[in-house]
C-alpha positions as CSV (number, residue, x, y, z in Angstrom):
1,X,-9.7,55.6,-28.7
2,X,-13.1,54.2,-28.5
3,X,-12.9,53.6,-24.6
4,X,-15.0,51.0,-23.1
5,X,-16.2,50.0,-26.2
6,X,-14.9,46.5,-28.4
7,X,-14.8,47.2,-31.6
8,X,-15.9,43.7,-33.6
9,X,-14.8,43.4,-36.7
10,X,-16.6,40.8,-38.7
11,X,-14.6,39.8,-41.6
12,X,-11.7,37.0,-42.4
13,X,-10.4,39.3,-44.5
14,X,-6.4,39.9,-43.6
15,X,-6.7,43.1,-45.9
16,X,-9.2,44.7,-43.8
17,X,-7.6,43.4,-40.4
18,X,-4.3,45.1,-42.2
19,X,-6.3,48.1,-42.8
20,X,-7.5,48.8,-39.4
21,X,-4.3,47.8,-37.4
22,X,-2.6,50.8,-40.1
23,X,-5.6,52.8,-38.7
24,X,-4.5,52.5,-34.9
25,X,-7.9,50.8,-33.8
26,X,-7.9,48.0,-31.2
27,X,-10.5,45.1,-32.2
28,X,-11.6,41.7,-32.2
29,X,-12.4,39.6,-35.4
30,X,-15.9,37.6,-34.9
31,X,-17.2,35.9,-38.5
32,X,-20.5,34.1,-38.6
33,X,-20.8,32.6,-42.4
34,X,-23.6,34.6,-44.0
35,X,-24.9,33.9,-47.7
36,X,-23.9,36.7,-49.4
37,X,-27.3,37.1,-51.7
38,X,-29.1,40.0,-52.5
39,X,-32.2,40.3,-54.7
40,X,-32.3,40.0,-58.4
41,X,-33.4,43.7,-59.4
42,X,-31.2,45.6,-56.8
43,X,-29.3,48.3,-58.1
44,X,-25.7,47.3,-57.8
45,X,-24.5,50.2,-55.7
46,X,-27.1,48.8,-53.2
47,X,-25.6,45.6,-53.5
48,X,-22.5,45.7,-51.1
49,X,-23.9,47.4,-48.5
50,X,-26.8,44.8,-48.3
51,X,-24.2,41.9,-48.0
52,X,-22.6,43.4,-45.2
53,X,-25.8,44.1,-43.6
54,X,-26.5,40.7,-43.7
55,X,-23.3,40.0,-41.8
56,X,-23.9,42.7,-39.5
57,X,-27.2,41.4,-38.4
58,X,-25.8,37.7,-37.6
59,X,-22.5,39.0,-35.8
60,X,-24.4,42.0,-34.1
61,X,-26.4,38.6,-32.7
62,X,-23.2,37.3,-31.0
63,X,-21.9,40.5,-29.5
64,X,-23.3,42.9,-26.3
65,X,-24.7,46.0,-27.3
66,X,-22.5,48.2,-26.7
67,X,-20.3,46.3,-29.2
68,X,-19.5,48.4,-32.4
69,X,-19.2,46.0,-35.2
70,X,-18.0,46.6,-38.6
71,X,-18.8,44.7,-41.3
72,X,-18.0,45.8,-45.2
73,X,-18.0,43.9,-48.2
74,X,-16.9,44.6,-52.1
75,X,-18.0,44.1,-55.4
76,X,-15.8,44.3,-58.8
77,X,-18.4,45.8,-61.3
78,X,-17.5,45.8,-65.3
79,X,-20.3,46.9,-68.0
80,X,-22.5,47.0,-64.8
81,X,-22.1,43.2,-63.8
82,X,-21.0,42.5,-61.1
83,X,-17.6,40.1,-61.2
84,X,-17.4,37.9,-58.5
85,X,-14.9,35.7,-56.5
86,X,-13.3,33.2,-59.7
87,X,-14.2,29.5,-58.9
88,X,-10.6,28.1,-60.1
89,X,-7.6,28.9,-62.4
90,X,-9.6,29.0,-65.7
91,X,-12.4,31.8,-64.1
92,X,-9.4,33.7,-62.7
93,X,-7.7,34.3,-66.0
94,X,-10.9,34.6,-68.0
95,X,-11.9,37.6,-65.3
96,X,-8.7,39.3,-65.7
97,X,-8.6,38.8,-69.4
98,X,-11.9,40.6,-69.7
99,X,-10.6,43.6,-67.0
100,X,-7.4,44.4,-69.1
101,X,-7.3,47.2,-71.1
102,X,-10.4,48.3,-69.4
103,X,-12.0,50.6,-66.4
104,X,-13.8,48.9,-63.8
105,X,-15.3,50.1,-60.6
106,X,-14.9,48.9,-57.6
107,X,-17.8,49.8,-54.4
108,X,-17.6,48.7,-50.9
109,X,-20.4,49.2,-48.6
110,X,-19.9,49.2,-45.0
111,X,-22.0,48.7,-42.3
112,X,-21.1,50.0,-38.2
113,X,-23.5,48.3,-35.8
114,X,-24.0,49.5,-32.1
115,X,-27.2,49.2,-29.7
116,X,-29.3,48.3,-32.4
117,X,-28.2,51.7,-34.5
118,X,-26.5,51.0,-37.8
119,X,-25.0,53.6,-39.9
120,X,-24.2,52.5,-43.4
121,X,-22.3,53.7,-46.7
122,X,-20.5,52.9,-49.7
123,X,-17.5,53.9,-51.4
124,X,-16.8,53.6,-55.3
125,X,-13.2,53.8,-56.8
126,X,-12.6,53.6,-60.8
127,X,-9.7,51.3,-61.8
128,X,-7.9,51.0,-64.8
129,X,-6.2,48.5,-66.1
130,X,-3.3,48.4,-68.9
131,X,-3.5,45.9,-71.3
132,X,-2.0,42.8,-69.9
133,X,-0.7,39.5,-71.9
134,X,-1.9,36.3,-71.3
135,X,1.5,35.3,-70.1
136,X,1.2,38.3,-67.2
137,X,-2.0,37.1,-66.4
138,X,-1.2,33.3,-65.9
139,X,2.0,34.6,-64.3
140,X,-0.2,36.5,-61.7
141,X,-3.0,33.8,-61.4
142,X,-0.4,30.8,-60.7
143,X,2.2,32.8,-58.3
144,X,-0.8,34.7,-56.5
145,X,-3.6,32.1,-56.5
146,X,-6.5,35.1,-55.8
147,X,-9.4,32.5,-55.7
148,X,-10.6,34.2,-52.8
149,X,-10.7,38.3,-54.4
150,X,-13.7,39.8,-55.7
151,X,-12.5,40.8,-59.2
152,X,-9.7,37.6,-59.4
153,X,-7.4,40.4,-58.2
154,X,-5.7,42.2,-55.0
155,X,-4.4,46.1,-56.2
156,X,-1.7,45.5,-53.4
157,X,0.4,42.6,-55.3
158,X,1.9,42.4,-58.1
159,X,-0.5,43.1,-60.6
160,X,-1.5,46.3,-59.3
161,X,2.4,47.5,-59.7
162,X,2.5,46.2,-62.9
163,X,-0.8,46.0,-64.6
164,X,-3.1,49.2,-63.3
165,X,-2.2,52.8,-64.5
166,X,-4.2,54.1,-62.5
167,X,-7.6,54.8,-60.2
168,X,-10.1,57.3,-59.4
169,X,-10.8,57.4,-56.1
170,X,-9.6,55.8,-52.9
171,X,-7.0,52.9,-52.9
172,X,-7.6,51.3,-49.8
173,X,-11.7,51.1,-51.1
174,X,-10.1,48.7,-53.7
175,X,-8.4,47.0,-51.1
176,X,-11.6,46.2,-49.0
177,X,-12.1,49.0,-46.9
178,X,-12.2,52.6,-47.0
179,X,-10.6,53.0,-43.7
180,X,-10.8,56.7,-43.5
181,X,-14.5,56.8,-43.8
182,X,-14.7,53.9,-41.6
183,X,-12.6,55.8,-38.8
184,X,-15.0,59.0,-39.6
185,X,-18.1,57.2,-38.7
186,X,-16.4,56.0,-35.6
187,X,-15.6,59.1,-34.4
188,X,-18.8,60.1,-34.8
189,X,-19.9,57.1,-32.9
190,X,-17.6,58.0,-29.8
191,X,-18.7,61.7,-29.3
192,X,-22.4,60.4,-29.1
């Protein structure tokens, strides 16, 4: 598809490896850990794609230039804070107790790196959450563990069947990549 060119994607993430394998593209995964900071007073949409810049930058480093690399990363936002990754059981349920019965966006930015070119974007999907019990939540927290989800939550288990009615926008965002935008820019990338 994108002949004579590796496509690197930087991420541990087995949703966006899922994602891209759905998507039919052939890659290699390369992950340098990056601190995933980003300045006090930037706006939040900003926020995303400035993390995966910062991966971008220390993978590009690794990689030949003709190398396309792809890094993305996501942020939960509810009230216009940003929720995080939940540092044990107790953050996990406290997150999702604060996200039921409410909408909560979701925005991942995405950055494709090639010859020193980067072309960068975010996506923003609306989720919305039923009102779960405490017993649903502790259910999901213990059987699921989802220590390491933006959000304390993946859309793609359980809790997504059973606990969100519903989302504004694209799915697969909320799952960590907006994989047709990401083959879009791609595309682009190969006609150039």
């Amino acid at each position: 598809m994108y002949t004579g060119k590796r496509v690197v994607l930087a991420s541990q993430s087995p949703r966006r490896k899922q994602l891209l394998e759905q998507a039919g593209i052939p890659f290699d995964v390369k992950v340098v850990d990056t601190a995933e900071t980003f300045p006090a007073d930037m706006a939040i949409p900003e926020v995303p794609v400035h993390i995966a810049r910062q991966k971008s930058v220390a993978v590009a480093a690794l990689c030949t230039d003709d190398d396309i690399v792809i890094t993305a990363d996501t942020v939960v936002v509810l009230d216009d804070t940003i929720i995080g990754k939940p540092k044990d059981r107790d953050d996990a349920i406290r997150i999702l107790s604060a996200l039921s019965g409410r909408i909560h966006r979701v925005i991942t930015g995405v950055v494709i790196r090639q010859n020193g070119q980067e072309s960068s974007f975010s996506k923003e999907t609306e989720v919305h959450f039923k009102p779960l019990t405490h017993e649903q939540i502790t259910y999901y927290v213990d059987a699921y563990k989802p220590y390491d989800k933006a959000g304390a939550y993946a859309i793609q288990e359980w809790i997504g069947a059973v606990g969100i009615d519903r989302i504004n926008g694209c799915f697969y965002n909320v799952m960590g990549l907006p994989v047709s935008n990401v083959v879009e820019a791609l595309d682009a990338i190969a006609k150039k």
